[in-house]
C-alpha positions in Angstrom: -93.2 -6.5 -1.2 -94.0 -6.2 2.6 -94.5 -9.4 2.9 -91.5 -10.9 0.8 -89.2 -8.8 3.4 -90.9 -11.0 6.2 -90.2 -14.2 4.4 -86.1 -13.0 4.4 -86.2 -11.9 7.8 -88.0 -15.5 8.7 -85.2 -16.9 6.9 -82.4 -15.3 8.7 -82.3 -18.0 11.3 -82.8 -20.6 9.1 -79.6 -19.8 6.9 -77.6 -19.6 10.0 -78.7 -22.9 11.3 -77.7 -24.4 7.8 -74.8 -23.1 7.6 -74.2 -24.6 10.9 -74.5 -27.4 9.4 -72.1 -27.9 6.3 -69.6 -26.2 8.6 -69.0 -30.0 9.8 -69.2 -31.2 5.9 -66.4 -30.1 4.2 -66.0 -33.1 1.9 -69.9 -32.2 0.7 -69.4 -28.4 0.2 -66.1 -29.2 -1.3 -68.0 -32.1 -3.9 -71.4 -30.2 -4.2 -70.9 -26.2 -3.9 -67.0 -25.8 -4.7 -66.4 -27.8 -7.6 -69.8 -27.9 -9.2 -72.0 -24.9 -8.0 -69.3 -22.0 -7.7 -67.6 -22.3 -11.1 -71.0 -22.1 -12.4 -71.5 -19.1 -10.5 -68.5 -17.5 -11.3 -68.6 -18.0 -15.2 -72.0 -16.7 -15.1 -70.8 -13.5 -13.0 -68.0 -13.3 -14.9 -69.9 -13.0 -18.4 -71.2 -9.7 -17.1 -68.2 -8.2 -15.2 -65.3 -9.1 -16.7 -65.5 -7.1 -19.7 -66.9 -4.1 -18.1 -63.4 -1.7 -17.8 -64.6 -0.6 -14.0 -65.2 -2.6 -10.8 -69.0 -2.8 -10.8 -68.7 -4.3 -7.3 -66.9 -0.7 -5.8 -69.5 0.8 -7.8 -72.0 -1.2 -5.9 -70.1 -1.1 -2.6 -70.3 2.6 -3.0 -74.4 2.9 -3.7 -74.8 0.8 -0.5 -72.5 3.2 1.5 -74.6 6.0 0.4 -78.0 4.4 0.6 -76.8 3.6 4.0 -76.3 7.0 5.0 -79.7 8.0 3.9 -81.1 5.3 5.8 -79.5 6.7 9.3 -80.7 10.1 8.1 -84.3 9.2 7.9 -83.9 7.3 11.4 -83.2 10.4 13.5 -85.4 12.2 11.2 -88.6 10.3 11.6 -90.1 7.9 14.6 -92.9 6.8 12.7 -90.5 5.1 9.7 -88.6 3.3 11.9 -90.4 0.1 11.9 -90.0 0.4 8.4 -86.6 1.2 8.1 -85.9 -1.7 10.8 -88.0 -4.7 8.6 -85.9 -3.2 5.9 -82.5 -3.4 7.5 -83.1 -6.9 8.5 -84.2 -8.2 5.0 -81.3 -6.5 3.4 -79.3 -8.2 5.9 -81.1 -11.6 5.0 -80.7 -11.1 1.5 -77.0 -9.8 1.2 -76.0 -13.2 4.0 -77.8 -15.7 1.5 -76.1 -14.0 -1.5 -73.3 -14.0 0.2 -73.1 -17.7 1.2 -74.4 -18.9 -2.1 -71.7 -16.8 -4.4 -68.8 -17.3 -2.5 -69.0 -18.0 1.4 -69.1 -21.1 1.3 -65.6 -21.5 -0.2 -64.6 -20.9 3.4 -65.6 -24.5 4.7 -64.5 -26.5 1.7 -61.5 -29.2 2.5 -58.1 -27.3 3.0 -56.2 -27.4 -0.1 -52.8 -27.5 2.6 -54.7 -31.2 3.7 -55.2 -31.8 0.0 -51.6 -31.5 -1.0 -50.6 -33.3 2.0 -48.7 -30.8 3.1 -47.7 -30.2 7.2 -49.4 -27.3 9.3 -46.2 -27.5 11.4 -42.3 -27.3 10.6 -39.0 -27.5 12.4 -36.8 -23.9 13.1 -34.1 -26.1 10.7 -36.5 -26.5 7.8 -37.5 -22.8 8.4 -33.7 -21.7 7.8 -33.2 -23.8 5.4 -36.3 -22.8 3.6 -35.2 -19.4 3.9 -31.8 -19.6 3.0 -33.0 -21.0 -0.1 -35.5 -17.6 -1.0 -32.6 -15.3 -0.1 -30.5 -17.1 -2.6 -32.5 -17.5 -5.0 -33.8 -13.8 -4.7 -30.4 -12.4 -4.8 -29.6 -14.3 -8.0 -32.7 -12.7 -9.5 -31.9 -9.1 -8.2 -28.3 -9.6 -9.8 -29.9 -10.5 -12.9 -32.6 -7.7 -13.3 -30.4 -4.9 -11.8 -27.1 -3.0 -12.6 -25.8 -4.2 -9.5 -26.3 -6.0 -6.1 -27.0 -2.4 -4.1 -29.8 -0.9 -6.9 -33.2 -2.2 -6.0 -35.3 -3.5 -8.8 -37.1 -1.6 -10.9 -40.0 -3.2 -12.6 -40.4 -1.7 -16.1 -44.1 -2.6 -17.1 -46.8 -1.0 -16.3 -49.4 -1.8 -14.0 -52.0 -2.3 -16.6 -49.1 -4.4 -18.9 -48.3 -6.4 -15.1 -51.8 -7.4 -14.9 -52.4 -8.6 -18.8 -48.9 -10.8 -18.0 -50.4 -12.5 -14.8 -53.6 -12.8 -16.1 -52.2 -14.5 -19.4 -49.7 -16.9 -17.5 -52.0 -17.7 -14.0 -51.2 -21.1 -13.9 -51.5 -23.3 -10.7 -50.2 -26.5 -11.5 -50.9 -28.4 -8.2 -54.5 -28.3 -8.6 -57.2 -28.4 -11.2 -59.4 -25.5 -11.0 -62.9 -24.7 -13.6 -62.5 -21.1 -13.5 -60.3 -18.7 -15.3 -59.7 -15.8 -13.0 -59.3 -11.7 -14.4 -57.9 -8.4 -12.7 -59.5 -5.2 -12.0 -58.1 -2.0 -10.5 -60.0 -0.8 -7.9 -61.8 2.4 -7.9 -61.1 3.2 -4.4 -57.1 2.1 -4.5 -56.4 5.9 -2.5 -59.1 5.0 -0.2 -58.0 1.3 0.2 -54.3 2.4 0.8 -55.5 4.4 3.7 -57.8 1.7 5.3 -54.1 -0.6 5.0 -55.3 -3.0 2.0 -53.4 -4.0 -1.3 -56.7 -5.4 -2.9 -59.9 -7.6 -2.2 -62.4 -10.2 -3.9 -65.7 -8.1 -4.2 -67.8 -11.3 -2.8 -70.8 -10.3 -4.6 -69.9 -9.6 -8.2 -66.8 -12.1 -7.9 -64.4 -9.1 -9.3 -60.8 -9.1 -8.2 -59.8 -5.9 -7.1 -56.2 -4.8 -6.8 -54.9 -1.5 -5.1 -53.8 0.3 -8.3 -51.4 2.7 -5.8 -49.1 -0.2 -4.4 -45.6 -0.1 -5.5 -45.6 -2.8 -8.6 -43.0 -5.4 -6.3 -46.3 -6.0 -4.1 -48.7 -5.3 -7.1 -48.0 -8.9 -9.0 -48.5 -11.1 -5.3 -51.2 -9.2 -4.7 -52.7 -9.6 -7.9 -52.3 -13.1 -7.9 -53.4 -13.3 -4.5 -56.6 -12.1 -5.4 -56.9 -14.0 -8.8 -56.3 -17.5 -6.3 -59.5 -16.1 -4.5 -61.5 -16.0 -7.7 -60.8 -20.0 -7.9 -63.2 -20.6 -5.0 -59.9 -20.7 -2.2 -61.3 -18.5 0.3 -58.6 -19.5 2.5 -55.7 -16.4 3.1 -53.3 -19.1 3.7 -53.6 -20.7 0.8 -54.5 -17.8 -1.3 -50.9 -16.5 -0.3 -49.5 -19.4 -1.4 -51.2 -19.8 -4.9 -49.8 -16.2 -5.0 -45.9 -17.5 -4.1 -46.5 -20.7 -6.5 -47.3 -18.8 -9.5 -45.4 -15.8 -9.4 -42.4 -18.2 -9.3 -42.9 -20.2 -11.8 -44.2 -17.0 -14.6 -41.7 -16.5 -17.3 -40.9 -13.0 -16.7 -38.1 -13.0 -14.4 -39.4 -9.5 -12.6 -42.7 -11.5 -11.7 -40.3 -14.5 -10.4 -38.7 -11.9 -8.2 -41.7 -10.2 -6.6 -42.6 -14.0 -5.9 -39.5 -14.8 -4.4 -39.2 -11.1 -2.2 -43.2 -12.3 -0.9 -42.5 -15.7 0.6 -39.0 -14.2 2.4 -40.7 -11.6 3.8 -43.1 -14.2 5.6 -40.3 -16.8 6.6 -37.5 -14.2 7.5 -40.7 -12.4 10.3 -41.5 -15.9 11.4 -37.6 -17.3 12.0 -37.1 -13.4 13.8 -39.9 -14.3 16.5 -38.5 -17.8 16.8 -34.8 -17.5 16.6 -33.8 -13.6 16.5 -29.9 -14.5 15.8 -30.3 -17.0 13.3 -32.6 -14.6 11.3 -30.1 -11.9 11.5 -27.5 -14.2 10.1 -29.8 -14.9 7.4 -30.9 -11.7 6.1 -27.2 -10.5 6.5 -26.9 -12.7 3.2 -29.3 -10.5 1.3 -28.6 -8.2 -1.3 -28.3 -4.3 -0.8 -30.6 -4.0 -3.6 -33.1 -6.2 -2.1 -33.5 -4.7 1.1 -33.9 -1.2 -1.0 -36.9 -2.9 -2.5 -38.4 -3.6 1.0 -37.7 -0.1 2.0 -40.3 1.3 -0.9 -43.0 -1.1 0.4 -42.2 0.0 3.8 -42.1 3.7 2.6 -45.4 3.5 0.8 -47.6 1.8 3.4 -46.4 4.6 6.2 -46.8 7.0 4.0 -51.2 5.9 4.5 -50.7 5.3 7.9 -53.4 6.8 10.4 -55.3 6.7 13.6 -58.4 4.6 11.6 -56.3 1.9 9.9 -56.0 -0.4 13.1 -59.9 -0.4 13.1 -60.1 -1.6 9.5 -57.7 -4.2 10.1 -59.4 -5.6 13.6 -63.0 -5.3 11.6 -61.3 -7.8 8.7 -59.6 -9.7 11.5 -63.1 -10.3 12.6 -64.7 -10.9 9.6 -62.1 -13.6 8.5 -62.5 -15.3 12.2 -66.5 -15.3 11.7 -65.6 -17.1 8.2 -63.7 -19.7 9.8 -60.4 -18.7 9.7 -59.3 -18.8 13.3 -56.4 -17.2 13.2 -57.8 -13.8 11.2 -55.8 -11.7 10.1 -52.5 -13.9 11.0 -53.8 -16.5 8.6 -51.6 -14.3 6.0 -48.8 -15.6 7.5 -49.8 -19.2 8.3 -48.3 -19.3 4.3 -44.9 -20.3 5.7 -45.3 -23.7 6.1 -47.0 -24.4 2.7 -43.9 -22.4 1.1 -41.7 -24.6 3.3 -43.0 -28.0 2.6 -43.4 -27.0 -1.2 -39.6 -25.7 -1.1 -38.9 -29.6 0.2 -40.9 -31.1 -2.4 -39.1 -29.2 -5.1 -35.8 -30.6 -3.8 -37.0 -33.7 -3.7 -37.8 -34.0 -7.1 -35.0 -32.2 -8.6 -32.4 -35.1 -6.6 
């Protein structure tokens, strides 16, 4: 066993200096590990977990936090073990990055999905208003339809465990052909996930979507989706936002169509306020009472967690999403705008 930890911590430099390496491949990891590998992976992880009616991953994530505790224990309680504790520490570490990378991590330096669609990285402040002109409009027309009248927010009548059978059952990304049929779990840690600032995560391990069973059901569906988009092998935040945005739009249910809707004109309404501050006030002017009501409860919930610890938790995954490759970190969230703008122009294309 001794010497198997030496062989992982031998390793260590050798998995870095591969991953190097397909870093400047793309088109490979995309044709060899994204579409071949990673489904297999997935369906294999998935015929163990999915049926399971807990996260096994927070279960696992949980063990680890506890065993890691131990560990610091027996550190300051004993010199002589520290040698051991130390070989141990770095073979975990060797183990848990080539798991890592294998299962999932290497989603992050596919090709962009944005590049495969063709779509722009970059917009004008005219498509922008345009674009969200068109989400206010077509979110007040839903808010008039699911509510008594245009000053009563929406109120989603399913339950959360009902929301997530209904996404699950209509998940359908149409602009790209995905091997993988993605599931939804509640998290066991939602209280403890609401506190650290997050609506949900992909366990990168056991490949189990997790979603924040506290969030107020408006962000429930995106996030749900959001994390279901993941499970497809996009490891991008970007594009996993916008996966979120495309199929919430086009789900039957009218109430999922508005979360949808509410989730992209959040984005474009923040990003036309830092580039033009009037012309997004005459904009969201336009929106119904109702709507902004809806907004509030999101607003309400998430202070209602707030503390001194959050911003930590947010500039750790800020960190970890800019050692994945995603340079902008925890910004790449909103980088979503101009996928839902050049989609929003596609769409009107093809309807004139």
């Amino acid at each position: 066993m001794k010497k198997f930890k030496w062989i992982l911590v031998a390793l260590l430099p050798v998995q870095w200096g591969l991953l190097q390496l397909l870093k400047s491949h793309p088109l490979l990891v995309e044709t060899q590990y994204s579409q071949k590998l990673y489904p297999i992976f997935f369906k294999l992880q998935a015929f163990f977990f999915s049926k399971l009616p807990f996260s096994f991953g927070d279960l696992a994530y949980g063990a680890a936090i506890i065993g890691l505790i131990f560990s610091c224990i027996k550190w300051i309680q004993s010199r002589a073990k520290r040698k051991v504790l130390l070989l141990n520490f770095f073979a975990t570490i060797s183990l848990v990055f080539l798991l890592f990378q294998l299962n999932w991590g290497l989603n992050y330096y596919r090709l962009s999905l944005q590049e495969k669609l063709k779509y722009p990285t970059t917009y004008s402040e005219k498509e922008l208003t345009e674009t969200l002109h068109y989400l206010i409009t077509s979110t007040n027309n839903l808010q008039k339809q699911l509510a008594p009248n245009d000053s009563t927010a929406v109120l989603i009548p399913y339950t959360k465990e009902k929301l997530s059978a209904m996404i699950e059952g209509d998940f359908n990304f149409e602009l790209a052909d995905f091997k993988v049929t993605p599931y939804l779990k509640n998290s066991i840690w939602s209280t403890l996930l609401s506190y650290m600032g997050f609506a949900g995560y992909l366990n990168p391990l056991t490949l189990e979507s997790q979603v924040n069973s506290k969030i107020p059901k408006l962000n429930y569906c995106t996030t749900a989706a959001h994390e279901m988009a993941h499970q497809l092998g996009i490891a991008s935040e970007t594009e996993a936002n916008f996966i979120a945005y495309q199929t919430t739009i086009t789900h039957p249910d009218p109430f999922i169509q508005f979360s949808g809707y509410s989730f992209a004109l959040r984005y474009c309404y923040a990003e036309l306020l830092k580039a033009n501050p009037e012309a997004a006030k005459e904009q969201i002017i336009k929106l119904n009472k109702g709507v902004l009501k809806n907004f509030q409860e999101l607003s309400e919930f998430w202070r209602k967690f707030q503390n001194p610890l959050e911003p930590y938790f947010k500039k750790g995954y800020d960190t970890y999403l800019k050692a994945n490759g995603q340079k902008k970190g925890i910004l790449s969230y909103n980088a979503v705008v101009s996928m839902v703008i050049a989609y929003t122009l596609e769409m009107e294309l093809a309807s004139d």
